[in-house]
N, C-alpha and C positions, 0 to 999 in steps of 0.2 A: 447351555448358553441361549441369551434369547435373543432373538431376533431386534434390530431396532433401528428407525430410517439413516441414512449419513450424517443427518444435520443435528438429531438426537446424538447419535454416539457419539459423535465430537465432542460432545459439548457435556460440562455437567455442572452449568447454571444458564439460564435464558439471558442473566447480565453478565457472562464473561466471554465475549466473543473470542479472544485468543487460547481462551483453555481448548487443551486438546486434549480428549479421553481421559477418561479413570486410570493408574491411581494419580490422584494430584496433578495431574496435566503436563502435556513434555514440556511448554513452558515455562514450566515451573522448577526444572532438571537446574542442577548447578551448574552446569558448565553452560546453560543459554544458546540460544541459537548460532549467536557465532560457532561452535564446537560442531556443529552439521550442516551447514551452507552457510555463502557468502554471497551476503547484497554487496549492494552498491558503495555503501556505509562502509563496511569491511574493505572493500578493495582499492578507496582510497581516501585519503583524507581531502583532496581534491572534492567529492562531491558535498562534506559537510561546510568548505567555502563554498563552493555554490550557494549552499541552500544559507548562508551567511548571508550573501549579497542577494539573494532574493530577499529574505527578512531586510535588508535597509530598503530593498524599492517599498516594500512594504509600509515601513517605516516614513520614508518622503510621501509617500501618498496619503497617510494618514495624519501630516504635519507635524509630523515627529511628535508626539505624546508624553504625558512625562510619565508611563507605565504603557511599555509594549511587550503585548505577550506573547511565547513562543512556545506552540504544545507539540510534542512529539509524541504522536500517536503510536503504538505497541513498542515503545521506546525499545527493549530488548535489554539492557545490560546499561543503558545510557549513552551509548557509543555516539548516536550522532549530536543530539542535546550539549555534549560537553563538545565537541568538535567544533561546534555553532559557535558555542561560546566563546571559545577560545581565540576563533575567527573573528569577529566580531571589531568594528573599531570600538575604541576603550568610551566614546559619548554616547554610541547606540548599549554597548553590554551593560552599561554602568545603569538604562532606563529599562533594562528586558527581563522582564519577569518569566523564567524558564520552569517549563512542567514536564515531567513525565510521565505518559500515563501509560500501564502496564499491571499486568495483575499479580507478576512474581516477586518477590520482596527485591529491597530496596537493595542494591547489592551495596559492601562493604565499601569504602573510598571514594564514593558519589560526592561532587564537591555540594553541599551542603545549602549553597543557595537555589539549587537543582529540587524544587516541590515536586514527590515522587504519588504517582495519584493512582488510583482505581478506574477512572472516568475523566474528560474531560471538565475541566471548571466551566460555569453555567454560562459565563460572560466572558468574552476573547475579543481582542480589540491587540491586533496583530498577525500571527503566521497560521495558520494549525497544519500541522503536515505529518501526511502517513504516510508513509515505505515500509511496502509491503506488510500492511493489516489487513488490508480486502481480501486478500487472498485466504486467510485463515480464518476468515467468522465461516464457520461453519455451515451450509445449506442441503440441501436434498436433491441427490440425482434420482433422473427421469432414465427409463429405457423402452423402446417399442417392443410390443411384446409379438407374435406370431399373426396376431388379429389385426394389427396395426394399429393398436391403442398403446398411447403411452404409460406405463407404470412406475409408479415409485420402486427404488430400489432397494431394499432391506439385506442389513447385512449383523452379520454375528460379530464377535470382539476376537474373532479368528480369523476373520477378514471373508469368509464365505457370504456369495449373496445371494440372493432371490429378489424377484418378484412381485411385489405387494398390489396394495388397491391403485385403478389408476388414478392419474392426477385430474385433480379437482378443485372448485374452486377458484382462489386468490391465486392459486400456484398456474391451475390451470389458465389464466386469463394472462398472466403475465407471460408462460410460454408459449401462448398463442403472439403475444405481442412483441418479445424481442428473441424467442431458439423454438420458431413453431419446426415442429420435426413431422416428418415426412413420414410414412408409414409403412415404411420399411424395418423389418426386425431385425434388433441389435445396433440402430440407433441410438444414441445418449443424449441427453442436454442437460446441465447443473443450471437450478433454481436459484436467481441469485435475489430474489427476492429480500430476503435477509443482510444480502449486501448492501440492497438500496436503503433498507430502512434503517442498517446502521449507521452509511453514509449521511442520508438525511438528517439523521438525531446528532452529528458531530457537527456537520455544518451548521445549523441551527445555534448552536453554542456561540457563532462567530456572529459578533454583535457588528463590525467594520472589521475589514479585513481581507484574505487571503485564508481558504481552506484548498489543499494538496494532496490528491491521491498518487500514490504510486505506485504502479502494478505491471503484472504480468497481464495482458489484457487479449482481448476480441470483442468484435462492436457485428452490429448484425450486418448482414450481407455473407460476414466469413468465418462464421462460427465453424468450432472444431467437428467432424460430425460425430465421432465418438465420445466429444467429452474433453478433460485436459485433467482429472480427480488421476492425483499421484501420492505417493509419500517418499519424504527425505530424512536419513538418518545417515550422521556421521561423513557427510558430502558423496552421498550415492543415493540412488534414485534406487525406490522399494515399494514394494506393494500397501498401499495404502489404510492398513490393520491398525483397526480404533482401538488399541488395548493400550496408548498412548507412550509408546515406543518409539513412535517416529512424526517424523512434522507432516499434517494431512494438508494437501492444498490442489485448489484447484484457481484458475485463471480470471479476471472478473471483469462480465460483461459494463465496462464502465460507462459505457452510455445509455443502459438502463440509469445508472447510479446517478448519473447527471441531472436525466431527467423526474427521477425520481423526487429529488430535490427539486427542482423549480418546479412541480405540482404540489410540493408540500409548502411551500412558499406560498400566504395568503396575506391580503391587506397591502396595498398598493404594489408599485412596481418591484420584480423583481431580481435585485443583482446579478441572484444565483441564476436566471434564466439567462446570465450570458456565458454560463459554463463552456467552458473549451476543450479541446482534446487535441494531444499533439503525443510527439514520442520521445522519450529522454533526449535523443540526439539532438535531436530540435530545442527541449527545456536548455540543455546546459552549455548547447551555443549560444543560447540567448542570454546565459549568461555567465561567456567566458569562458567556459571548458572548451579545447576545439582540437586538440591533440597536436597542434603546429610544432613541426621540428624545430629546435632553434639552429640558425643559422651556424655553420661548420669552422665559420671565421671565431665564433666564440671559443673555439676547442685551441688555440693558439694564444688568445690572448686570457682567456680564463679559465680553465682546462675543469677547475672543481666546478663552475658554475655551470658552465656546459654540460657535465654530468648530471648533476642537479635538473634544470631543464631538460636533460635528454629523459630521466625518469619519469619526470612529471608530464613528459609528454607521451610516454609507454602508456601510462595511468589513466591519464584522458580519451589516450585511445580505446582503453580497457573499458570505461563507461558509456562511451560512445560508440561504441562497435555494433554494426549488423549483424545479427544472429547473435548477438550476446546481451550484455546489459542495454546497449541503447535503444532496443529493440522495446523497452518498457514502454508501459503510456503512462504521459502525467494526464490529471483533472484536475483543471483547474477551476476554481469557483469564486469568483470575487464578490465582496458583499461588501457596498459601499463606497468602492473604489473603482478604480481605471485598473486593466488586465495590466498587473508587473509585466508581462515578459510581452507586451507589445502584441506585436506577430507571428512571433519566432518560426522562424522557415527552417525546413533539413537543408 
């Protein structure tokens, strides 16, 4: 077995961020991610309305266009792409040119107006929105070694690790600049470098618009000190062994990713330099998810509908919840527009 960095064994193309490990990549497995964790997506249909009414402020701020596009970045199976859809009022769906981009084949019963892509298309003038893709492009963890220098960490396709040269370079400037670690041994900090640059490359795509990240996140001040590199297989958390058995992820410093983008941004002002950061709970009060009971007086005069509401307010709680999904960070990055969601306050 040979040895080989994190961000290497992940990966077995420099263009397929979402593959994971040899052979053929777990994303690429027939049962999809759904079959070993549940986002957001998954837990309820609730947040593909969200991300519905987000695509129309989108929509009014770009004067309604007679071709608005909506790209679901590591689409997964298409789960939320069609949920948009479906959402959608019938004047906005009837103008929305829907993508998906993901690198597993196109699964059987995809409804057909749904373009299934390898990459984003070069020009977006509409949504682009990721839940959870940052977290799976693949990068390089750092560890302090006995010296107090930090070292790349090398690891076999049995999950054993070692060691390597320290970090250097483009890796080295970037962790002095957003996870500088301390020198202290057994230390960690993941390179999200690779995050930024593939965040950057998607934004970029968006000619007017709205680009979306959605993650498990940490911004400097409160970085993890060992790290946050796990793996998930079949809804349980497991040691993270590149032989691509299980989903490898770690957490992503998004306000690198922010600013990342607005230094890649050149030739006049720019949009993406007014990138935001907030946390689901906040994104999907802003619009409209808020978990409110309905009032108990409905349960007597409408007893199904009250049900119905009583659900749908379980569900919002379920995305909205402290120490659970709400706990996500969105990024926002507007390019040519006024920020959709305002303010939005927790």
């Amino acid at each position: 077995m040979q040895d080989a960095l994190y961000g290497t064994a992940a990966r077995t193309g420099a263009d397929a961020p979402r593959e994971q490990c040899t052979p053929g990549g777990f994303y690429r497995r027939p049962e999809g991610p759904a079959g070993h964790f549940r986002t957001s997506v998954h837990a309820s249909p609730l947040f593909a309305e969200a991300v519905a009414r987000l695509l129309c402020r989108v929509d009014e701020a770009l004067g309604r266009p007679p071709s608005l596009d909506f790209v679901d970045m590591a689409a997964g199976r298409g789960e939320l792409v069609t949920g948009v859809l479906a959402a959608l009022p019938a004047d906005v769906a009837a103008r929305t040119r829907a993508c998906a981009v993901e690198i597993a084949d196109r699964p059987d019963g995809l409804a057909q107006r749904i373009e299934w892509l390898p990459e984003p298309p070069e020009e977006i003038t509409g949504l682009l929105f990721a839940n959870e893709w940052l977290d799976n492009v693949p990068l390089d963890v750092a560890e302090v070694d006995s010296a107090g220098v930090p070292r790349l960490v090398l690891v076999r396709d049995d999950g054993a690790e070692r060691l390597g040269e320290p970090v250097s370079g483009a890796q080295a400037r970037w962790l002095a600049r957003w996870w500088p670690l301390p020198g202290e041994e057994g230390l960690r900090a993941e390179i999200g470098l690779p995050r930024d640059t593939a965040w950057a490359s998607a934004v970029a795509c968006v000619v007017r618009g709205l680009a979306v990240a959605v993650d498990y996140a940490h911004s400097a001040g409160a970085r993890p000190p060992f790290g946050t590199l796990t793996g998930f297989r079949e809804g349980r958390g497991t040691a993270p062994v590149p032989d691509g058995s299980c989903d490898i992820t770690a957490h992503v410093a998004l306000d690198a990713c922010a600013q990342a983008t607005a230094e890649a941004t050149t030739g006049g002002p720019s949009a993406t330099s007014r990138a935001r950061l907030l946390g689901q709970r906040a994104a999907l009060h802003a619009l409209g998810v808020t978990g409110t009971r309905p009032p108990l007086a409905l349960a007597s005069t409408d007893p199904s509908g009250y049900l119905r509401a009583l659900a749908g307010a379980a569900q919002a709680s379920e995305l909205t919840a402290r120490g659970g999904l709400g706990d996500f960070g969105w990024l926002l990055q507007p390019v040519g527009i006024a920020d959709p969601l305002g303010t939005g306050r927790d």
